[in-house]
N, CA, C and O atoms as a Tinker XYZ file with bonds, in Angstrom:
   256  protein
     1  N     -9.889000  -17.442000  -34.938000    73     2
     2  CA    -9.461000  -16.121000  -35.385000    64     1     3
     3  C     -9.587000  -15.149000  -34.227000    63     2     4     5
     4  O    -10.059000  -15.541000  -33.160000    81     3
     5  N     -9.189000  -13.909000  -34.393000    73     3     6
     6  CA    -8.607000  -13.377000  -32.907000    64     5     7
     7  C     -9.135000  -11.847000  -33.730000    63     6     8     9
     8  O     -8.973000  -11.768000  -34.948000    81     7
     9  N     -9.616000  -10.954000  -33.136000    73     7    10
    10  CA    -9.735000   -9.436000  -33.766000    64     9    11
    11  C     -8.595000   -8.397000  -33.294000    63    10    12    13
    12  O     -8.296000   -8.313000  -32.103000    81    11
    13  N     -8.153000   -7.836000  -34.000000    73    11    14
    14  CA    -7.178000   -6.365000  -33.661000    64    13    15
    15  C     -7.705000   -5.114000  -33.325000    63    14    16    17
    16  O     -6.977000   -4.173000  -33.009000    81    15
    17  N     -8.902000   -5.045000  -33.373000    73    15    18
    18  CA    -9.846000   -3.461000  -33.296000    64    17    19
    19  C     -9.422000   -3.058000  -31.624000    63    18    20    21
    20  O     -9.832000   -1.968000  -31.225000    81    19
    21  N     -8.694000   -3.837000  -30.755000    73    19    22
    22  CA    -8.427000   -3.278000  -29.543000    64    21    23
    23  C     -7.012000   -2.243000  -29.902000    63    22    24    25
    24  O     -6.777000   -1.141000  -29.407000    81    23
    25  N     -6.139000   -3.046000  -30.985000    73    23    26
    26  CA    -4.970000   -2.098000  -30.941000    64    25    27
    27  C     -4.809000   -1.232000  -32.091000    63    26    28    29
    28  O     -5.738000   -1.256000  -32.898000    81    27
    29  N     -3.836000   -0.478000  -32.333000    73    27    30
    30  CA    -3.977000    0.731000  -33.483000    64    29    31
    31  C     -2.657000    0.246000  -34.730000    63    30    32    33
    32  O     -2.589000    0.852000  -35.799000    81    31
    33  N     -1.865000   -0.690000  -34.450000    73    31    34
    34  CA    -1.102000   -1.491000  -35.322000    64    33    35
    35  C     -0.682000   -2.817000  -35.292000    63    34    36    37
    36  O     -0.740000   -3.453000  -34.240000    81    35
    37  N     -0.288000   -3.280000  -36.267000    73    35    38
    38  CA     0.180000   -4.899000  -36.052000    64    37    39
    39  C      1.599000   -4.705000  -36.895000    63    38    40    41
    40  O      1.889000   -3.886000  -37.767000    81    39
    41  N      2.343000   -5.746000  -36.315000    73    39    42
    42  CA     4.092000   -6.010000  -36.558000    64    41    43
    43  C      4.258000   -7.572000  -36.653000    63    42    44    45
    44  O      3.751000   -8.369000  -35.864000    81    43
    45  N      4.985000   -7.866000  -37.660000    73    43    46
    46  CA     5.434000   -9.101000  -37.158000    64    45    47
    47  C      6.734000   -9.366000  -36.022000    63    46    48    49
    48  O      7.269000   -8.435000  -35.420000    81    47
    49  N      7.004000  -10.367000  -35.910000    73    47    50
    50  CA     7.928000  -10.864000  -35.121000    64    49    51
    51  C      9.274000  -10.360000  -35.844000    63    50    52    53
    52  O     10.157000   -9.768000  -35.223000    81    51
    53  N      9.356000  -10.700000  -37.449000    73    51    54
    54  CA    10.944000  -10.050000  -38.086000    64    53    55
    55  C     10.748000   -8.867000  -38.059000    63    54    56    57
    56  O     11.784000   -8.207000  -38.145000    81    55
    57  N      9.530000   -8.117000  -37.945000    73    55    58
    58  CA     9.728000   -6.045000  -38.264000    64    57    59
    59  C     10.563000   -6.267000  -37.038000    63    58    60    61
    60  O     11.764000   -6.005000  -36.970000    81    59
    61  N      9.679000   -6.872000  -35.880000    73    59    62
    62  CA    10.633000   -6.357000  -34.240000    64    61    63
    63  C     11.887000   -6.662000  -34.638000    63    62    64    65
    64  O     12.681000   -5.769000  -34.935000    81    63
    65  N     12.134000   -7.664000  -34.678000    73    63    66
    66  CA    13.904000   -7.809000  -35.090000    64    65    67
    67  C     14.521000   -6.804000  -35.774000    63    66    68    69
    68  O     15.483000   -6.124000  -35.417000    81    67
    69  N     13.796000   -6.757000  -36.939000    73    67    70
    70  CA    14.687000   -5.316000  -37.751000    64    69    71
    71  C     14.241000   -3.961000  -37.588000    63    70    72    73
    72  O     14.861000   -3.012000  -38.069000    81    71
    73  N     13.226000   -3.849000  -36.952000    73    71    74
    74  CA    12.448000   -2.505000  -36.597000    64    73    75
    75  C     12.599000   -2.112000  -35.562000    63    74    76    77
    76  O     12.552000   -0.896000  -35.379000    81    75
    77  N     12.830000   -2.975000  -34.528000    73    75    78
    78  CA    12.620000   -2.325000  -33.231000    64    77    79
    79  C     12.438000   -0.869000  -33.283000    63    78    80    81
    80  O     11.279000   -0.460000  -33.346000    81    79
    81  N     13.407000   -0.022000  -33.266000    73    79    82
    82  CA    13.637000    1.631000  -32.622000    64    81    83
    83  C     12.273000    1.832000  -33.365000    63    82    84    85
    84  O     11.339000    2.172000  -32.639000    81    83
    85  N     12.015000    1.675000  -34.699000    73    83    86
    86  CA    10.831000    1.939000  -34.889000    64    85    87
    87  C      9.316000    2.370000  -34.469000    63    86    88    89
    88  O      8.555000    3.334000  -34.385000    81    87
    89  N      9.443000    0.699000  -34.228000    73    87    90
    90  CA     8.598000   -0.018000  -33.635000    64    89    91
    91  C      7.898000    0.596000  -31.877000    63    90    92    93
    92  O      6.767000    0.910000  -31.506000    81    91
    93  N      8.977000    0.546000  -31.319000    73    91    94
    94  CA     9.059000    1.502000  -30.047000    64    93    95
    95  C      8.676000    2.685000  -30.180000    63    94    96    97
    96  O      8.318000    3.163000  -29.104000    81    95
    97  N      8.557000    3.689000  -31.434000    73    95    98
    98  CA     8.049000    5.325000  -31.442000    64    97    99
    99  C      7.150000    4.824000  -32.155000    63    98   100   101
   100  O      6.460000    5.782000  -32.504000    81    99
   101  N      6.666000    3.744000  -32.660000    73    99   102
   102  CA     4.994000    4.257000  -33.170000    64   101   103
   103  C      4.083000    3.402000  -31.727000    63   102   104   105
   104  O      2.859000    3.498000  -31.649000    81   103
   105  N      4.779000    2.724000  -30.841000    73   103   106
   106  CA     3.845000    2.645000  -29.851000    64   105   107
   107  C      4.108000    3.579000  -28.897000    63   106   108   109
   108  O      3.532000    3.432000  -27.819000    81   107
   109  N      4.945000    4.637000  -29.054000    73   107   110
   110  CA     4.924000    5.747000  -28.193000    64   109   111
   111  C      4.024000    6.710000  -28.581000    63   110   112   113
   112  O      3.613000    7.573000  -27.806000    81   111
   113  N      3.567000    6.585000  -30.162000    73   111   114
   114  CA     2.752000    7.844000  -30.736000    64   113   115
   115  C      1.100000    6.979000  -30.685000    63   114   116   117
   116  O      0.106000    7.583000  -31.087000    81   115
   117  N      1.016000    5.824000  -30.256000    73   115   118
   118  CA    -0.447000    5.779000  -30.448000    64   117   119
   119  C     -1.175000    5.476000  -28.943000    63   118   120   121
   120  O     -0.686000    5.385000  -27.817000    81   119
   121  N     -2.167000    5.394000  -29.299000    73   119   122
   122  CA    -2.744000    4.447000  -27.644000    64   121   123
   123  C     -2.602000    3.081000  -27.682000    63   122   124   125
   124  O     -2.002000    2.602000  -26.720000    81   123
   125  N     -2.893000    2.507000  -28.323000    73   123   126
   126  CA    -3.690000    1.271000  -27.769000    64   125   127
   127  C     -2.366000   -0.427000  -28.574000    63   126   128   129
   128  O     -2.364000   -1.626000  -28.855000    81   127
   129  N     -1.563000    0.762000  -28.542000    73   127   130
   130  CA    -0.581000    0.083000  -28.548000    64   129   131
   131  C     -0.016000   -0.953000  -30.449000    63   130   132   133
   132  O     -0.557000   -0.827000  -31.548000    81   131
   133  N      1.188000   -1.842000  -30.060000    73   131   134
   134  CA     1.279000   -2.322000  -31.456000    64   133   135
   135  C      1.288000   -4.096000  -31.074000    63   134   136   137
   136  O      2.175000   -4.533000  -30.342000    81   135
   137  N      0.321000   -4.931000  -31.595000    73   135   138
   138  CA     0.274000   -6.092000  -31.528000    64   137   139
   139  C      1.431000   -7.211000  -32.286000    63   138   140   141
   140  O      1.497000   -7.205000  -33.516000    81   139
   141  N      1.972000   -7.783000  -31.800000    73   139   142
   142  CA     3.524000   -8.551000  -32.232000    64   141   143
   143  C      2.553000   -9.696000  -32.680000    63   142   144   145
   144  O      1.541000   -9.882000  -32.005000    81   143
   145  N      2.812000  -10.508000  -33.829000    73   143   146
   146  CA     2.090000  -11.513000  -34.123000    64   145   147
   147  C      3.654000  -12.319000  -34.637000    63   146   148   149
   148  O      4.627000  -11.664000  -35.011000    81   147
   149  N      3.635000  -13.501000  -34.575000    73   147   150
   150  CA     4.271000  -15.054000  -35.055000    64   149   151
   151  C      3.404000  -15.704000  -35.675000    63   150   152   153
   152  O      2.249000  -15.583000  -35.268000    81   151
   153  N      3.666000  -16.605000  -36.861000    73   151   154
   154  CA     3.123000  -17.132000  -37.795000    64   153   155
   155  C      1.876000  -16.796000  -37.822000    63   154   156   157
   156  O      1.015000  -17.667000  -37.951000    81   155
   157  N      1.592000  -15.619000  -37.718000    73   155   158
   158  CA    -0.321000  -15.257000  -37.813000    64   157   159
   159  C     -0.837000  -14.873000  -36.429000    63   158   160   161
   160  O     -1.849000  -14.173000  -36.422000    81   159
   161  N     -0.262000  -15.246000  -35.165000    73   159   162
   162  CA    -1.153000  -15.642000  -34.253000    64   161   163
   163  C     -0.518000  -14.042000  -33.330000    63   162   164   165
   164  O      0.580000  -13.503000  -33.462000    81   163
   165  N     -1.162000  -13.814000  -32.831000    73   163   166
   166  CA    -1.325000  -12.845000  -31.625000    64   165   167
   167  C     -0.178000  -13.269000  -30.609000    63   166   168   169
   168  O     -0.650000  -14.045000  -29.778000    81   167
   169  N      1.178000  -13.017000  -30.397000    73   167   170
   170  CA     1.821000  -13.207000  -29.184000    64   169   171
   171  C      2.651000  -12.204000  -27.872000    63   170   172   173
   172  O      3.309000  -12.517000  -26.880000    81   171
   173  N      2.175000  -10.745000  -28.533000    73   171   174
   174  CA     2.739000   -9.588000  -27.220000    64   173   175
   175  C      1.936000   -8.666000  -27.801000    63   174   176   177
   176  O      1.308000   -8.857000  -28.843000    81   175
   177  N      1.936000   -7.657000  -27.148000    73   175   178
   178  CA     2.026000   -6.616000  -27.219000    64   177   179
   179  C      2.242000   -5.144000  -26.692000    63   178   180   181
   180  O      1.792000   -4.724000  -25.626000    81   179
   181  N      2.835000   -4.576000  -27.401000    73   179   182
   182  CA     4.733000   -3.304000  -27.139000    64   181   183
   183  C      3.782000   -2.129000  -26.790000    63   182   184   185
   184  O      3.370000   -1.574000  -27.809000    81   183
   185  N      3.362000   -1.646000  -25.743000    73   183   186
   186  CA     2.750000   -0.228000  -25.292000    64   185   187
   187  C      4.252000    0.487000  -25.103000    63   186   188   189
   188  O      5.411000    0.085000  -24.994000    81   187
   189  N      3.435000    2.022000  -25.132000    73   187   190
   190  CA     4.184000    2.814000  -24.980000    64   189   191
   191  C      4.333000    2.938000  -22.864000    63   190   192   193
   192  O      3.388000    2.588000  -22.158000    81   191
   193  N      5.154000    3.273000  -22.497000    73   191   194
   194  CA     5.088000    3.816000  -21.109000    64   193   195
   195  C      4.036000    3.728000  -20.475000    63   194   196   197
   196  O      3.564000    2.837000  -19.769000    81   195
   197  N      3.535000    5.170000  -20.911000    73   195   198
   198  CA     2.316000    5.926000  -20.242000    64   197   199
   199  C      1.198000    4.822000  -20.396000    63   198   200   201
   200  O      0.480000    4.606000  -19.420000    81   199
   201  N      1.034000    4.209000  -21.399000    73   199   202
   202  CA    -0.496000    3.340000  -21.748000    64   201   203
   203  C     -0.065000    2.256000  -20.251000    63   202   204   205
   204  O     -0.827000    1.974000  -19.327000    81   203
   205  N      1.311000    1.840000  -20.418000    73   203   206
   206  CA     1.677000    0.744000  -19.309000    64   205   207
   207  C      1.237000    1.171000  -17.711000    63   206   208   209
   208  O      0.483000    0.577000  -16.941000    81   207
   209  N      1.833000    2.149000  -17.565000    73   207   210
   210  CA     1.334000    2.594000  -16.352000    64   209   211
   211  C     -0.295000    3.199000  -16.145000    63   210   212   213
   212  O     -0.677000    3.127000  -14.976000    81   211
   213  N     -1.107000    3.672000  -16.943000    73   211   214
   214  CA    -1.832000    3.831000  -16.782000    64   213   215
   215  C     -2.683000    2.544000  -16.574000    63   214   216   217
   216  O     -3.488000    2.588000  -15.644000    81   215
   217  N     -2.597000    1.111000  -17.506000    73   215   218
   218  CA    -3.219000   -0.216000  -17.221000    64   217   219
   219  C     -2.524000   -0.217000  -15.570000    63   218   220   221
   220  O     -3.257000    0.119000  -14.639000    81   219
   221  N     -1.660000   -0.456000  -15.412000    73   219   222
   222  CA    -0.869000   -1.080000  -14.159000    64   221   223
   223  C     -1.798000   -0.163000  -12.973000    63   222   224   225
   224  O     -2.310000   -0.749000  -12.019000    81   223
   225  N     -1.936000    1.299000  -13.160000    73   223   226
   226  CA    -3.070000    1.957000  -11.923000    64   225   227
   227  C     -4.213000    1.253000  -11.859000    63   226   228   229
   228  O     -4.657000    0.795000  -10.806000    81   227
   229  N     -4.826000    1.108000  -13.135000    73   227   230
   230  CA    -5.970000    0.583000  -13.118000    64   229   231
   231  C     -6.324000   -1.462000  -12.372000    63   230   232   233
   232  O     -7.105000   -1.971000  -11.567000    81   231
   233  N     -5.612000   -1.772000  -12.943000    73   231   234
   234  CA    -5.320000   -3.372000  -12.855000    64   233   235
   235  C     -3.988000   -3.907000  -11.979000    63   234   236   237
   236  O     -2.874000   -3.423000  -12.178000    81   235
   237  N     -4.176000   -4.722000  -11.212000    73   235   238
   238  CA    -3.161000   -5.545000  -10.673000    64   237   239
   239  C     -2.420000   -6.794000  -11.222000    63   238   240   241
   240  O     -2.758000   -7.955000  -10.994000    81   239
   241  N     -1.164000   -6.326000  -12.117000    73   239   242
   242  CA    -1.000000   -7.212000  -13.014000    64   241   243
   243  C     -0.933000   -8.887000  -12.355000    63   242   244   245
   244  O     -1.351000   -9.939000  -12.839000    81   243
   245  N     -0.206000   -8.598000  -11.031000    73   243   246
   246  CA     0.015000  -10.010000  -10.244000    64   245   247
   247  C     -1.239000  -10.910000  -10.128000    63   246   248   249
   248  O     -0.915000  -12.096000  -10.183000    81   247
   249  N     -2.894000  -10.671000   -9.949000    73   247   250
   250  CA    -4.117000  -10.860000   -9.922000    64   249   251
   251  C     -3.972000  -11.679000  -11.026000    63   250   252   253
   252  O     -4.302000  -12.862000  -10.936000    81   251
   253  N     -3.471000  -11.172000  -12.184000    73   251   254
   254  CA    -4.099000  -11.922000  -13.686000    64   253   255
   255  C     -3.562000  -13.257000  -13.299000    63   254   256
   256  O     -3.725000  -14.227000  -14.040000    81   255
């Protein structure tokens, strides 16, 4: 089992399909972003911009 308390929503894989535009302004309105899950499991997750660039100052994504 995997915890969500890092992000501020969860989506499935069909909301993205049919939600997208949605989907995209509620990770523009929160921080910590919206977690994409497939059959249950944890597989992206959709930040807004600013959260992106602010990780990317902090962290060197190429490193990971």
């Amino acid at each position: 089992m995997y915890t969500t308390e890092s992000v501020d929503a969860v989506a499935t894989i069909t909301e993205l399909r049919s939600d997208t535009a949605d989907l995209i302004d509620r990770a523009q309105a929160i921080r910590n972003g919206v977690l994409i899950q497939k059959n249950n499991e944890p597989r992206a997750v959709l930040l807004s911009w600013d959260a992106y660039r602010a990780i990317t100052e902090e962290v060197n994504l190429e490193e990971l």
